[in-house]
C-alpha positions as a LaTeX table, in Angstrom:
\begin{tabular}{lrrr}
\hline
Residue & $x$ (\AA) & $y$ (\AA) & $z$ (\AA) \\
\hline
Unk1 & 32.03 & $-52.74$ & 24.73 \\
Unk2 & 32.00 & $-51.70$ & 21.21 \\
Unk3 & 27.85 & $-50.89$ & 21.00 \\
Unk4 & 27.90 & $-48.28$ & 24.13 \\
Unk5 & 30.55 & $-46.30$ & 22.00 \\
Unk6 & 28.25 & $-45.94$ & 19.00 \\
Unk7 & 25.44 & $-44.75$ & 20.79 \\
Unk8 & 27.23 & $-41.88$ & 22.69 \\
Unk9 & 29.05 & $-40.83$ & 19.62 \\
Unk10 & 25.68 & $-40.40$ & 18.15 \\
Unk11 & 23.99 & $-38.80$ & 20.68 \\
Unk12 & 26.61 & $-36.21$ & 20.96 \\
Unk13 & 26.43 & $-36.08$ & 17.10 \\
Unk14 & 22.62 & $-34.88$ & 17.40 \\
Unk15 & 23.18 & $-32.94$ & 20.58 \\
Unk16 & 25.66 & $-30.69$ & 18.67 \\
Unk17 & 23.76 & $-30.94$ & 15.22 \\
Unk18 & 21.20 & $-29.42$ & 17.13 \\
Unk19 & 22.51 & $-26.15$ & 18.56 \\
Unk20 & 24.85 & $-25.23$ & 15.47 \\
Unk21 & 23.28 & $-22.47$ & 13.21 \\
Unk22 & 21.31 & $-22.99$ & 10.03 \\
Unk23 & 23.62 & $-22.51$ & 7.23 \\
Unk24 & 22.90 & $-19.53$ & 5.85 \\
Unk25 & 22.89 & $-18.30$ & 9.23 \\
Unk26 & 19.60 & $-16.71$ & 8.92 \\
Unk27 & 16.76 & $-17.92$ & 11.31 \\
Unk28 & 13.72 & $-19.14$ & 9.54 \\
Unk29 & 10.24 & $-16.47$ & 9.17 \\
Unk30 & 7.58 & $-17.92$ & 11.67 \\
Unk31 & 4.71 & $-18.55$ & 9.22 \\
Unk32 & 2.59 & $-18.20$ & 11.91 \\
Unk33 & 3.05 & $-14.68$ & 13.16 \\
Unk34 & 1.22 & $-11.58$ & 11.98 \\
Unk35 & 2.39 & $-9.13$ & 9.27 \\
Unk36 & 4.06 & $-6.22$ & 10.99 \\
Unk37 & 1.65 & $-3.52$ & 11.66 \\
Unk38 & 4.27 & $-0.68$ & 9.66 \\
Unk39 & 3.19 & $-2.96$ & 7.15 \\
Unk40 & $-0.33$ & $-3.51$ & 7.25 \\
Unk41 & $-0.77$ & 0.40 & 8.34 \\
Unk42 & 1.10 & 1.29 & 4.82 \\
Unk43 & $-1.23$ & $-0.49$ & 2.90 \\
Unk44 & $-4.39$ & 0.00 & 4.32 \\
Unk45 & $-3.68$ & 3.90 & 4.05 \\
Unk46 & $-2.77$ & 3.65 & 0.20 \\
Unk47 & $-5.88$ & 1.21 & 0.00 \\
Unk48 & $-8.34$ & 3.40 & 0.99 \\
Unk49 & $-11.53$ & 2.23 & 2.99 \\
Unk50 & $-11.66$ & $-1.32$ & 2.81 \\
Unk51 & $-15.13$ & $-3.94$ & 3.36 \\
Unk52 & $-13.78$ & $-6.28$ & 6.10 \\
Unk53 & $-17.43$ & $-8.07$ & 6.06 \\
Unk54 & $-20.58$ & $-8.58$ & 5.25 \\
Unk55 & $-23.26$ & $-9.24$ & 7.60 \\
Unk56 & $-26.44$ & $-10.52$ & 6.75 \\
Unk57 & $-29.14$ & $-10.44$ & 9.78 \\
Unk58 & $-32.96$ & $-11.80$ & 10.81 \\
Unk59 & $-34.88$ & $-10.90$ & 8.16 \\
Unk60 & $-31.98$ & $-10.05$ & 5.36 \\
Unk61 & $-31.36$ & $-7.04$ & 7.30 \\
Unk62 & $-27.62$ & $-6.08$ & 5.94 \\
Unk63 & $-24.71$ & $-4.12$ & 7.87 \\
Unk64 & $-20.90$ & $-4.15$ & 6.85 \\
Unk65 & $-18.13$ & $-3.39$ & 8.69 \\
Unk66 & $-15.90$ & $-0.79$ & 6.39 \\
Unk67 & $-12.46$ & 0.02 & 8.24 \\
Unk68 & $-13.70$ & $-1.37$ & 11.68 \\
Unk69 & $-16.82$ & 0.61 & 11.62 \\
Unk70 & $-19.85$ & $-1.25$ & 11.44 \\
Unk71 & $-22.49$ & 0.67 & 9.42 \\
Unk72 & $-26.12$ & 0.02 & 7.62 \\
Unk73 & $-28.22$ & 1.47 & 4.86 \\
Unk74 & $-28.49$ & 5.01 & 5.62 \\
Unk75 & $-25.87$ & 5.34 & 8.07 \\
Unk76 & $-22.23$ & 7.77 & 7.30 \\
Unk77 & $-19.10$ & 6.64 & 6.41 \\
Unk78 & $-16.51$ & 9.67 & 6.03 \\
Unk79 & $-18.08$ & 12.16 & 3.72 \\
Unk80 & $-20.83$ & 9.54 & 2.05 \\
Unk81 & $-23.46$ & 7.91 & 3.25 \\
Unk82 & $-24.39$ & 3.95 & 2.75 \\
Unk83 & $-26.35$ & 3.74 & $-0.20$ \\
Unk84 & $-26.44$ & 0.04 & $-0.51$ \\
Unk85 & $-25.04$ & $-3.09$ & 1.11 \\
Unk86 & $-25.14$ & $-6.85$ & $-1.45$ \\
Unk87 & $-23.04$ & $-9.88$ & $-1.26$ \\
Unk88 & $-20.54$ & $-8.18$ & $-3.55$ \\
Unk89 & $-20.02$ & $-5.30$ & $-1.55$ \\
Unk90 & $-20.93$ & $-1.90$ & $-0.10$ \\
Unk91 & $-22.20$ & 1.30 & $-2.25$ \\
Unk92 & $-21.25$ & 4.76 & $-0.90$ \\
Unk93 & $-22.72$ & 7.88 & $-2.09$ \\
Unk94 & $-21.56$ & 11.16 & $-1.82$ \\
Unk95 & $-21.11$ & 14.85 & $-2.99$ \\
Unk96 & $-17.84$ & 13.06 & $-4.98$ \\
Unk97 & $-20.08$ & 10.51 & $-6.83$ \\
Unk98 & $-20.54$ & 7.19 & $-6.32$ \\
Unk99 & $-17.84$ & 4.39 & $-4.39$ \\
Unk100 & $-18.31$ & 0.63 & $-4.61$ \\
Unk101 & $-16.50$ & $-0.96$ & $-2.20$ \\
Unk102 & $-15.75$ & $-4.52$ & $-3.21$ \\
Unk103 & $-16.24$ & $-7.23$ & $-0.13$ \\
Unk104 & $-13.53$ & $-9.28$ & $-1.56$ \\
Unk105 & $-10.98$ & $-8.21$ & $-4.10$ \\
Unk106 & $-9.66$ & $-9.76$ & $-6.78$ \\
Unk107 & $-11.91$ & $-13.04$ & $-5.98$ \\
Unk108 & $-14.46$ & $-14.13$ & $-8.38$ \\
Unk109 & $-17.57$ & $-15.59$ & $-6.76$ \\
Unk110 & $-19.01$ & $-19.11$ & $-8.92$ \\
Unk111 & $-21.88$ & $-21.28$ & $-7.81$ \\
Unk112 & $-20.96$ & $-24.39$ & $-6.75$ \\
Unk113 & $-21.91$ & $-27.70$ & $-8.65$ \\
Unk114 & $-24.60$ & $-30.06$ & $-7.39$ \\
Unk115 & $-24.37$ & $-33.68$ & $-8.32$ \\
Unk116 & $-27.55$ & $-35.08$ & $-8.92$ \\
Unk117 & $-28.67$ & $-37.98$ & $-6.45$ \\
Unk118 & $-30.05$ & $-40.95$ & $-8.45$ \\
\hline
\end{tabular}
């Protein structure tokens, strides 16, 4: 009689543990859902163009896509044209001088290290 007891005072225990609030009363950030675009928008415009990749064809023919836009050597991109596309990024010249657009910022490319097979 005693062990039926237990069990439904623990159920309800975990049923109403489970629709109380957190504590703080806030609800948690999904850590899976995009930035808000006010966001993004706001940076990208203080940013300036930005290299979103690098692609690398048959025959080492280059394009990059700059802001959505995919371009190659010779092509326009706002006032310059595409003077140069490497793995490092995209070189823009125009009648402001020269751009470099970095592919990835603030991340320094190494080589990895090969272990020698005996």
């Amino acid at each position: 009689m005693n062990e039926p007891n237990r069990y439904g005072r623990f159920f309800g225990f975990v049923a109403l543990v489970a629709v109380l609030p957190p504590a703080g009363g806030q609800l948690l950030a999904d850590p899976t859902r995009p930035p808000d675009a006010a966001q993004t928008a706001g940076a990208a415009s203080v940013a300036g163009p930005v290299v979103q990749s690098i692609i690398i064809g048959p025959g080492r023919k280059r394009a990059a896509i700059i802001g959505g836009e995919r371009v190659e050597v010779g092509d326009s991109y706002g006032n310059a044209k595409v003077a140069r596309i490497t793995d490092a990024g995209v070189l823009l010249k125009g009648s402001e001088g020269e751009e470099f657009l970095p592919a990835t910022v603030g991340v320094e490319k190494t080589p990895s290290k090969r272990k020698d097979k005996k």
